[in-house]
Backbone bond lengths (Angstrom), bond angles and torsions (degrees), N, CA, C in turn:
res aa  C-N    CA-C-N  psi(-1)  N-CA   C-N-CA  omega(-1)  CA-C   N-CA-C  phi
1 X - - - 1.433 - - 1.526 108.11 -
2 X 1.372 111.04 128.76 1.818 109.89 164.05 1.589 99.76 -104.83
3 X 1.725 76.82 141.50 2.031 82.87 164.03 1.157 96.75 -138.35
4 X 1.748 119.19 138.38 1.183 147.05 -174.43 1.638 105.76 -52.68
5 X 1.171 137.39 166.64 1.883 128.65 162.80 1.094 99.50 -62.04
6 X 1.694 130.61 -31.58 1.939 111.56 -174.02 1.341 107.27 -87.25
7 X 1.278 128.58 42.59 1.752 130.94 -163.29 1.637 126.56 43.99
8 X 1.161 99.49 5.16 2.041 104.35 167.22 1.317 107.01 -74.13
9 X 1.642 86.38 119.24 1.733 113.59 157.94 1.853 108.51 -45.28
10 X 1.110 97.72 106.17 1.553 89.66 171.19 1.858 124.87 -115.23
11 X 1.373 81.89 0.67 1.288 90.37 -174.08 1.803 102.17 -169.90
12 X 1.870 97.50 130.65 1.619 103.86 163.66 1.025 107.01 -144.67
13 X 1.240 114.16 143.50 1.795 128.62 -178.83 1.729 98.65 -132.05
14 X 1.570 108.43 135.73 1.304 139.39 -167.88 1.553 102.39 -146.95
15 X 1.349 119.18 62.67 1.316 115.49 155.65 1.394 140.01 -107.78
16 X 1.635 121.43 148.99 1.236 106.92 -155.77 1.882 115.44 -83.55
17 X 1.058 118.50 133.83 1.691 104.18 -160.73 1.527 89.53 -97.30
18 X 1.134 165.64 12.74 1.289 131.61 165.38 1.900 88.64 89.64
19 X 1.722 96.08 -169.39 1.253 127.78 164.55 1.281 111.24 -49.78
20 X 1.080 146.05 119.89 1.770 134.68 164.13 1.408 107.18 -151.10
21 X 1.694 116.80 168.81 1.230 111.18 143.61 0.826 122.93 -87.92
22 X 1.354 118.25 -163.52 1.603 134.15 -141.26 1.461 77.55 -92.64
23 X 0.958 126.59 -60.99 2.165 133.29 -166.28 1.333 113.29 -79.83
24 X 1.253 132.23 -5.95 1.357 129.41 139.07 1.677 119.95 -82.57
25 X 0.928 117.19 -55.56 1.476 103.92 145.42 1.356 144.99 -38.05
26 X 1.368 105.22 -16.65 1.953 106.74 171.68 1.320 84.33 -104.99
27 X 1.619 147.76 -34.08 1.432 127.39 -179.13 1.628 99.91 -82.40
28 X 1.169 152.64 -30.90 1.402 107.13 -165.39 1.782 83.52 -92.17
29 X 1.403 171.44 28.94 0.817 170.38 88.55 1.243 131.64 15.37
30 X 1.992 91.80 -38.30 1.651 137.32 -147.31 1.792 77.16 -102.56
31 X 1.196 107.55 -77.07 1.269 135.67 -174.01 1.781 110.89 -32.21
32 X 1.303 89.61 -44.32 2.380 86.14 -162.18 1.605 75.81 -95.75
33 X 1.322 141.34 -35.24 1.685 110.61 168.92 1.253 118.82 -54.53
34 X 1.379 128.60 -42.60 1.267 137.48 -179.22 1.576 99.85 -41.04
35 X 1.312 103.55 -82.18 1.739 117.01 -169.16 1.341 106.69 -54.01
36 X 1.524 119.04 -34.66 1.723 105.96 169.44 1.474 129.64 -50.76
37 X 1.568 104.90 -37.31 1.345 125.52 -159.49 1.903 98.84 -91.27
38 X 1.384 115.22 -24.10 1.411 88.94 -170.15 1.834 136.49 -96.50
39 X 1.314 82.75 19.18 1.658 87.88 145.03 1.107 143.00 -109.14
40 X 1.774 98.23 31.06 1.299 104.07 174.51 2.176 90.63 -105.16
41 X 0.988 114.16 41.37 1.691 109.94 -170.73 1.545 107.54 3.44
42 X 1.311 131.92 75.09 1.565 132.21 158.59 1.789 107.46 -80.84
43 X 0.852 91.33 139.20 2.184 106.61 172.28 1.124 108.66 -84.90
44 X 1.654 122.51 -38.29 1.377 102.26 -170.69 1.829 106.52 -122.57
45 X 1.193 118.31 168.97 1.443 95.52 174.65 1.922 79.85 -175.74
46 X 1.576 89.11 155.57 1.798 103.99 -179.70 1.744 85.24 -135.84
47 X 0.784 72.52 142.83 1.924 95.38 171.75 1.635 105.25 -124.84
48 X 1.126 92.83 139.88 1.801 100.68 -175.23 1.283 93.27 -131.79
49 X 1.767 118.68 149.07 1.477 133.00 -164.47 1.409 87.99 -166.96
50 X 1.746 68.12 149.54 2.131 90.54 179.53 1.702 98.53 -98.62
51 X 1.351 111.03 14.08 1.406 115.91 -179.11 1.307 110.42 -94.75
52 X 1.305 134.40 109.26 1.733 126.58 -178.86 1.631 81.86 -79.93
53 X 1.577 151.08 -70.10 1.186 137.13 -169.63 1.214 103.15 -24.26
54 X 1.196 127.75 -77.70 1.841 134.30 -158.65 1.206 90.36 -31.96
55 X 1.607 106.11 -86.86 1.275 120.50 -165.61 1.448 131.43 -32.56
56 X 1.281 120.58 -34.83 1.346 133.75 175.48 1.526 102.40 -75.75
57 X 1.243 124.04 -70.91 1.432 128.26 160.64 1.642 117.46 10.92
58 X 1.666 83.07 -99.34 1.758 102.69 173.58 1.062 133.87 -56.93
59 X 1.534 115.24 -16.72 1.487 113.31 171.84 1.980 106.11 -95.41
60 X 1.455 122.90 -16.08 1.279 127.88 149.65 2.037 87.36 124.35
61 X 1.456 115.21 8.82 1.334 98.37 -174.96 1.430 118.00 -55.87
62 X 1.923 121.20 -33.97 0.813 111.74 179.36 1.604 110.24 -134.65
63 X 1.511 126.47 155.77 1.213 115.45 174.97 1.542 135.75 -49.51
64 X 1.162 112.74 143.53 1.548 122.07 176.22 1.611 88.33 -68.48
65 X 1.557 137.88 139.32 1.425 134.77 137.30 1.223 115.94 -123.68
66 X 0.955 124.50 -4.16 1.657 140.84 175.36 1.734 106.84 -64.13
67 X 0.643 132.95 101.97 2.089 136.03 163.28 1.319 91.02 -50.57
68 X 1.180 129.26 -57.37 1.760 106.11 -176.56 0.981 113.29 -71.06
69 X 1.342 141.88 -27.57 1.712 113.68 167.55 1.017 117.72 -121.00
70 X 1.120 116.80 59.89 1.808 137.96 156.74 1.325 97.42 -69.00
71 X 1.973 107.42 -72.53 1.681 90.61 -179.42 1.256 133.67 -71.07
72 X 1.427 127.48 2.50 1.542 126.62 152.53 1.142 137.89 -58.78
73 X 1.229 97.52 -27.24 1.409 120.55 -157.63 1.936 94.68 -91.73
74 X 1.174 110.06 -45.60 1.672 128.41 173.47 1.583 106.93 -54.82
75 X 1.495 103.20 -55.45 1.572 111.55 -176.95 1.951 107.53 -67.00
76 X 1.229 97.06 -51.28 1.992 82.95 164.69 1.146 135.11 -45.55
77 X 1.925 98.99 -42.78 1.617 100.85 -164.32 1.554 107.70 -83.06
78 X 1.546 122.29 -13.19 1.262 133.90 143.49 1.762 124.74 -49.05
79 X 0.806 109.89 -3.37 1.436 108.79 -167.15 1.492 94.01 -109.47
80 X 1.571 106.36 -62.45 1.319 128.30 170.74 1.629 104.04 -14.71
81 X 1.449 102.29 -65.73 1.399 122.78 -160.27 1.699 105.71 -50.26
82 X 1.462 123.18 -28.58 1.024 111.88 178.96 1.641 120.50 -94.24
83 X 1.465 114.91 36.84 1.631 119.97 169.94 2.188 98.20 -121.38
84 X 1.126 72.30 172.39 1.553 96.09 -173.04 1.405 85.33 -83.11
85 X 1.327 125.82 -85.08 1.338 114.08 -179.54 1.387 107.13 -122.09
86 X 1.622 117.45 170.37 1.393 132.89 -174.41 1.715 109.32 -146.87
87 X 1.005 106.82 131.69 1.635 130.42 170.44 1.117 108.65 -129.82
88 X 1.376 104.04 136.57 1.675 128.90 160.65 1.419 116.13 -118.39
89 X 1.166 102.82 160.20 1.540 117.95 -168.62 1.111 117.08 -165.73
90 X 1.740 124.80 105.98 1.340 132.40 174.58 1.731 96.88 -50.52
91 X 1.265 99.11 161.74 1.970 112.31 -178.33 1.603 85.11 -146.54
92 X 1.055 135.91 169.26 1.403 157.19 151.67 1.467 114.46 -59.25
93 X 1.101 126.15 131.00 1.976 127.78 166.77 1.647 107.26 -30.23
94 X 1.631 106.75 -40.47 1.441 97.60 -168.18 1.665 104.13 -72.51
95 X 1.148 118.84 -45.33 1.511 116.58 179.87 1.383 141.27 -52.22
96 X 1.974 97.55 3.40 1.475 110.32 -156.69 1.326 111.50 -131.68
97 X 1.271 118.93 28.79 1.589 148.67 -137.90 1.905 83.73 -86.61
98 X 0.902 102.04 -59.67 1.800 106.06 -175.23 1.501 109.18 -41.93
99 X 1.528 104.81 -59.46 1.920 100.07 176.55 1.509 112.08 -91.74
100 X 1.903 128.13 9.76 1.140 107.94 130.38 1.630 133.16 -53.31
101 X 0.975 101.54 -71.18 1.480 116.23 164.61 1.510 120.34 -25.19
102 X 1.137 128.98 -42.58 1.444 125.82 143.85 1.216 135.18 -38.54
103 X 1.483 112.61 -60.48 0.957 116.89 177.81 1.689 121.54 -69.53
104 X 1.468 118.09 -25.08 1.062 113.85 178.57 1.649 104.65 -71.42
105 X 1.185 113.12 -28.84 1.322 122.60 -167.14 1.746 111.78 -62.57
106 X 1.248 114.91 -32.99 1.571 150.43 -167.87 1.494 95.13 -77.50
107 X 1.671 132.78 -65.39 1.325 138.80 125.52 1.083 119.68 17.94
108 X 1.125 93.96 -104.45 1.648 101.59 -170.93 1.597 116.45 -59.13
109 X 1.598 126.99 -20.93 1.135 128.22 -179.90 1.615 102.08 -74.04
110 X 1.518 130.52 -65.60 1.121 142.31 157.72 1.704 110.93 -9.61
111 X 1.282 114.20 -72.10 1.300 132.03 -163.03 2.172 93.97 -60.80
112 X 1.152 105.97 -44.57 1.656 103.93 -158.07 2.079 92.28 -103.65
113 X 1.549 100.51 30.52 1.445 94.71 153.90 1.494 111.56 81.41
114 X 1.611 126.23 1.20 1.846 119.30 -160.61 1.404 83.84 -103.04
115 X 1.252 122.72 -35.21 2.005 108.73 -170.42 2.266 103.62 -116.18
116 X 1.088 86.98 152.68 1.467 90.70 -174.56 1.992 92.50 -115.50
117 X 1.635 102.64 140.91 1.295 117.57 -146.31 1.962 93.92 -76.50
118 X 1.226 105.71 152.74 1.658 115.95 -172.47 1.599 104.58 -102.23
119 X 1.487 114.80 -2.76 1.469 116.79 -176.54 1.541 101.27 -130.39
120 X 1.230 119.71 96.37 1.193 134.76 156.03 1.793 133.26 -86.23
121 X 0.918 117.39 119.57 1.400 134.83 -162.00 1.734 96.19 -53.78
122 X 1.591 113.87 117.30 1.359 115.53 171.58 1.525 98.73 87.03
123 X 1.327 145.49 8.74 1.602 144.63 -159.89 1.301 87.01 -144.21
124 X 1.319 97.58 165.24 1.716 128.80 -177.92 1.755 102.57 -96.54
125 X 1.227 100.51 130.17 1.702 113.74 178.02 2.225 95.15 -33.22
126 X 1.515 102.07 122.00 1.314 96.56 131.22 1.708 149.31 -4.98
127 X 1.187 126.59 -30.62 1.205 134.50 -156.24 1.724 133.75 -112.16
């Protein structure tokens, strides 16, 4: 989900990921907001995650060692690259209830057959 600085929804993504983990799933998450949001050309933008991994990740606190999200981690900091500035900020699970809710929503659509999965085993993300 993006929300504007005056609290407008400007953006929600509910897609169904297939098989994943939990940390490829909070990065391509990262990822289809990214690409939703950038034709709206914003300079600045903070992303908040209930992921302390992500967060540490993309801002470089801690190493990528994972082979699967090397290229996530590349494709964010690419994205990144096109704001003036960027902040992240872990939030708590409870604070993040809105892009839970997405994602469960993405879930349950996936699971009962309405979305076909964007992460296929051995294939390149959907996106």
């Amino acid at each position: 989900m993006a929300v504007s600085p005056s609290g407008e929804v400007v953006a929600e993504v509910s897609r169904y990921l297939g098989e994943a983990t939990n940390n490829v799933a909070e990065y391509m998450a990262l990822i289809l907001v990214l690409e939703e949001v950038r034709p709206h050309a914003y300079r600045h933008l903070t992303v908040y995650t209930d992921s302390k991994l992500m967060a540490n990740q993309v801002t470089g606190g801690y190493k990528v060692k994972s082979p699967s999200l090397k290229p996530l981690v590349a494709r964010v900091r690419s994205l990144f690259d096109e704001y003036r500035t960027v902040e992240v900020q872990y939030i708590p699970r409870e604070k993040n209830t809105a892009c839970d809710a997405l994602a469960n929503r993405a879930v349950d659509a996936g699971l009962s057959g309405l979305q076909e999965p964007i992460v296929v085993a051995g294939q390149e993300p959907l996106f």
